[in-house]
N, C-alpha and C positions, 0 to 999 in steps of 0.2 A: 467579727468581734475579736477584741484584741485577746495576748494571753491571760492566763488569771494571777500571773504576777503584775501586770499592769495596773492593777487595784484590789482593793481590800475594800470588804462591807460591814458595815457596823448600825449599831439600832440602838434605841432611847431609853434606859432606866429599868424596863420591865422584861423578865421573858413570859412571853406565856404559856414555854413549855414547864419553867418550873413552879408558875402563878405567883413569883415574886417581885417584887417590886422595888425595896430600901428606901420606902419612902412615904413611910408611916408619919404620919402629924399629931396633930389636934387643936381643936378651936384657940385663938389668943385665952380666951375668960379661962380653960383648963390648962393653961401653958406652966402649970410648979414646976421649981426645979428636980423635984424627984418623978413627975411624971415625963418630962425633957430628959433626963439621964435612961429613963425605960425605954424611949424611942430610938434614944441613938442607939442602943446597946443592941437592940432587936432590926435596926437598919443596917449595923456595921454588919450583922451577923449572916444579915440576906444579900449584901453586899460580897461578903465574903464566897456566899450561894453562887451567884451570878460572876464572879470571875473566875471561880471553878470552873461553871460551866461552859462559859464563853473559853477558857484554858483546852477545856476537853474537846470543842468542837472545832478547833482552831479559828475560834472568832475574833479580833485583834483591834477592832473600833468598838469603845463601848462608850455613852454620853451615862455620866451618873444622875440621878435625878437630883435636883433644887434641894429638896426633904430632906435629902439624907441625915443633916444637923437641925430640926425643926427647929424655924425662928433664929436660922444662922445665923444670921444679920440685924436681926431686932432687939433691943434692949432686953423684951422681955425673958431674954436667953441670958443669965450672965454666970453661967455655967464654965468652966474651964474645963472644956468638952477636950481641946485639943492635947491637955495635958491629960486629963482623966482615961482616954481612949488612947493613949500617944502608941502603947502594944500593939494593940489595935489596928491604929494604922499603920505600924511598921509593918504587921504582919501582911495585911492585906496589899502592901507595898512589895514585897516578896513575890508575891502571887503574879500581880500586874506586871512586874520587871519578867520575871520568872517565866510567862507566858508571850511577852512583848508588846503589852496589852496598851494601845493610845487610848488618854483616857480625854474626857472633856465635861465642863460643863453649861448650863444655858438656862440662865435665869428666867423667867419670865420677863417678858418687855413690861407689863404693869408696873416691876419691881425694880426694875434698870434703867433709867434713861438716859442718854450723855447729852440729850440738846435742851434741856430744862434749865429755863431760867432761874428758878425757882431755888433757894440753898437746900431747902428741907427735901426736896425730893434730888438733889443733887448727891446730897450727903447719905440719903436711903441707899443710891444706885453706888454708889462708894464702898458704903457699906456691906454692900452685896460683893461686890467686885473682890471686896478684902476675903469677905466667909469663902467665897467658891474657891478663890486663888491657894486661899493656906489649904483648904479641902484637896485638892492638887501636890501643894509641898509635900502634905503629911502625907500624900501616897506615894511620894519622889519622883511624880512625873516627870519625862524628859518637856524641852521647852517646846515640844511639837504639842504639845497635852493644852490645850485653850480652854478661857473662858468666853463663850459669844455672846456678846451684847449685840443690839441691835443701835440704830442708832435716834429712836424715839419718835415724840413728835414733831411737828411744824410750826407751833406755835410761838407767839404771836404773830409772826411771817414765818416766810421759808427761809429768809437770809438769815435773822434773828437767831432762829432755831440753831442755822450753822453755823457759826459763829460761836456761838454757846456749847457746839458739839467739841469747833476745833479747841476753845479754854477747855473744855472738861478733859480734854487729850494732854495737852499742854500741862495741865496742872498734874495729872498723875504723876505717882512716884513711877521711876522704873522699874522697881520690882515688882508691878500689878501690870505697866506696861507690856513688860513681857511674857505674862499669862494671856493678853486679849488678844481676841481676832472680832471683827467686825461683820454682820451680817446684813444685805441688803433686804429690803422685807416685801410685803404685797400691797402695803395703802400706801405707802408717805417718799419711801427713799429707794430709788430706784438702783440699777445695780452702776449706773454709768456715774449716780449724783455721790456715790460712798466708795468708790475708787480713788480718788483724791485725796479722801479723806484718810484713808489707808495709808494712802504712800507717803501723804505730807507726814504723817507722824510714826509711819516706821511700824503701822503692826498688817496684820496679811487681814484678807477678806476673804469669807467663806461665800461661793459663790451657789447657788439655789436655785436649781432648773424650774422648779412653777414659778416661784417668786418674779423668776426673770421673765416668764408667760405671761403673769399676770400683770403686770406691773412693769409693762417695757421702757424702756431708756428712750431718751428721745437723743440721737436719734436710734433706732431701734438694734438690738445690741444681739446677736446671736447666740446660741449657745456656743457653738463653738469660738466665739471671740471674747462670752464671760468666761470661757473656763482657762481657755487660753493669758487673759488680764488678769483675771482673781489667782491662775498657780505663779502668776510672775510678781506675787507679795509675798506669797512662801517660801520660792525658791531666792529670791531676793535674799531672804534669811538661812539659806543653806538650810530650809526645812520642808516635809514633804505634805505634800497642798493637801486640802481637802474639801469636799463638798457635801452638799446636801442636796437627797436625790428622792424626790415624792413626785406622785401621780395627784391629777385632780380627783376629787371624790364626784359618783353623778349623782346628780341633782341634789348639789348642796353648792352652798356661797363659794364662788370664786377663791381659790386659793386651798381649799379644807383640802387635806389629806385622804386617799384612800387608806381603804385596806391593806393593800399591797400595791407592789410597783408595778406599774402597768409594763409589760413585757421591751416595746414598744419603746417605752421615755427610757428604759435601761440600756438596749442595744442604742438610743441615740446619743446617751452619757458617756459609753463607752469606747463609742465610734470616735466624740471630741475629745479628747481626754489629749491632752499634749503632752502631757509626761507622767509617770506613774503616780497614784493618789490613792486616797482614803474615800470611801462613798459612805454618809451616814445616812440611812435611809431615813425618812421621818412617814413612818409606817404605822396605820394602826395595829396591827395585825405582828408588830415587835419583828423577835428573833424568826419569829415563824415566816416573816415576810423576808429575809434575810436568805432561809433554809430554800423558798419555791424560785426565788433567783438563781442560786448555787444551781437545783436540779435544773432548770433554765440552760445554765451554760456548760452543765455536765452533761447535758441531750446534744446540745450543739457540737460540746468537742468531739463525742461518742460516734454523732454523724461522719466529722470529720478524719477521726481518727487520733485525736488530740488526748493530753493529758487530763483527768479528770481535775474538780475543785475536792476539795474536802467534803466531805459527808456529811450531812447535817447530824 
C-alpha cells in the first residue's frame, strides 16, 4: 500500500458520528418562504457542525448534500438565500479554506441530465447545475471543488442521447463549465463511452471502481487504466484527480453500496492509483466508514513500521 500522502478520503453529506446531516427539506405543498428560510438557516448551522468536525479529524473530502438550499433549483424557492445567508457562507468559507477542506457536490441523476432531448428537463438539470455551482462560490471553493453530473439517459437511441449530451456541454456558460466533472454510472454510460465526452469539452471524469464492475467498457477497461485515463482529465487541468471508491452490497441489485469499503476493493484502489488523489467513499456507514479504513492502513503501517494516518 502506497503512503497516506498518496490520497485523501472523504464521504457524502452526513457523519454519523455527530447524527448530522444539512439536509433537512420538506414536501413541495409545505415549501413557504418562511418555512425555506428555517431550513437553510438550520442546514447552514449543521453544515457548519460537519466542517468543524471533518477540521478536527483531519478529514479534507467532503461531498455536501443536494438539500442543503431545499428546492435550490426550483421556482418554488424564490428566496435570495444567497444574499440573505451571504455571512453565512463566508463564514463557513473560512472554515473550509482554513482546514483545506475539497468540497463537491452531486445532484441526483433524477434531477440532472445532460443527454435529454427534452428543453423542460434540460433547463431543470441547468438549473440544478447553477444552485450547486454558486453553492460552491459562496463557500470560495478552489476550482478542484465539482459539481458531478452524470451523464443521463439513452433515449430515444444511444447516438441521439449523445449528441444531446455533447449540445448540452457546448451550450454551457463557462462559468458552470468550470464547476463540472462528469461521472460514468452502472446502467446506461460506461466509463470508456464518457471519456470522450470529457475531453472533447474540457471538463475531468470522476472515475468509480463498482460502476466500472458493473457496467464494463467494451472493450473491458481495467481499474487500473480507468483511474489511470479518468486522472489524465484532472491533471490535464493542473488539478488533483479524484474518485469514487464503494464496495458492492450482498445480496442486493448490482451496483447498491455497502456499508463500508470492503478491505479488499481499497488496497486495490490504492495499489492503481497513478498519481496522488482524492478517494470519496460512497459509504453507507459515512464518516464511520472513512474512520475503519484509516485503522485499516494504521495496522498496516504499525506492521511495517510506517507512519501512522490521523486518528479518527
Amino acid at each position: 500500500m502506497e503512503g497516506f500522502d498518496s490520497y485523501r478520503l472523504g464521504y457524502v453529506a452526513q457523519s454519523l458520528t455527530l447524527g448530522v446531516s444539512a439536509g433537512h427539506t420538506c414536501r413541495l405543498a409545505g415549501a413557504t418562504p418562511q418555512r425555506l428560510e428555517s431550513l437553510i438557516a438550520q442546514n447552514l448551522e449543521e453544515l457548519q457542525r460537519l466542517l468543524e468536525f471533518n477540521a478536527s479529524r483531519g478529514i479534507e473530502v467532503f461531498r455536501i448534500g443536494s438539500s442543503l438550499v431545499p428546492f435550490g433549483s426550483h421556482p418554488v424557492n424564490t428566496l435570495p438565500w444567497w444574499k440573505t445567508f451571504g455571512r453565512d457562507f463566508e463564514h463557513l468559507a473560512r472554515i473550509a479554506r482554513r482546514s483545506n477542506q475539497r468540497l463537491s457536490m452531486h445532484p441526483s441523476p433524477a434531477g440532472a441530465s445532460l443527454s435529454s432531448r427534452h428543453a423542460r428537463v434540460r433547463e431543470a438539470s441547468l438549473a440544478e447545475l447553477r444552485y450547486s455551482a454558486r453553492v460552491l462560490d459562496l463557500l470560495e471553493a478552489g476550482p478542484e471543488s465539482r459539481v458531478v453530473l452524470h451523464v443521463g439517459g439513452a433515449a430515444p437511441t444511444r447516438e441521439e442521447a449523445r449528441v444531446a449530451a455533447h449540445r448540452f456541454l457546448d451550450e454551457l456558460p463557462e462559468s458552470l463549465r468550470e464547476r463540472l466533472t462528469i461521472e460514468h454510472d452502472d446502467k446506461v454510460w460506461s466509463a470508456r463511452e464518457v471519456l470522450p465526452l470529457a475531453r472533447e469539452h474540457g471538463v475531468p471524469m470522476v472515475g468509480d471502481n463498482l460502476h466500472n464492475a458493473v457496467l464494463a467498457s467494451t472493450p473491458v477497461m481495467s481499474l487500473k487504466e480507468l483511474l489511470r485515463e479518468a486522472a489524465s482529465t484532472w491533471t490535464a487541468l493542473d488539478l488533483r484527480p479524484k474518485f469514487h471508491l464503494a464496495s458492492q452490497r450482498h445480496q442486493a441489485r448490482a451496483g447498491a453500496h455497502s456499508d463500508r469499503v470492503d478491505p479488499a476493493d481499497f488496497r486495490k484502489m490504492v495499489a492503481a492509483l497513478p498519481v496522488p488523489a482524492d478517494l470519496m467513499l460512497e459509504a453507507k456507514e459515512k464518516d464511520v466508514a472513512v474512520f475503519a479504513l484509516r485503522q485499516l492502513a494504521n495496522e498496516r503501517r504499525g506492521r511495517r513500521g510506517g507512519v501512522g494516518a490521523p486518528a479518527p
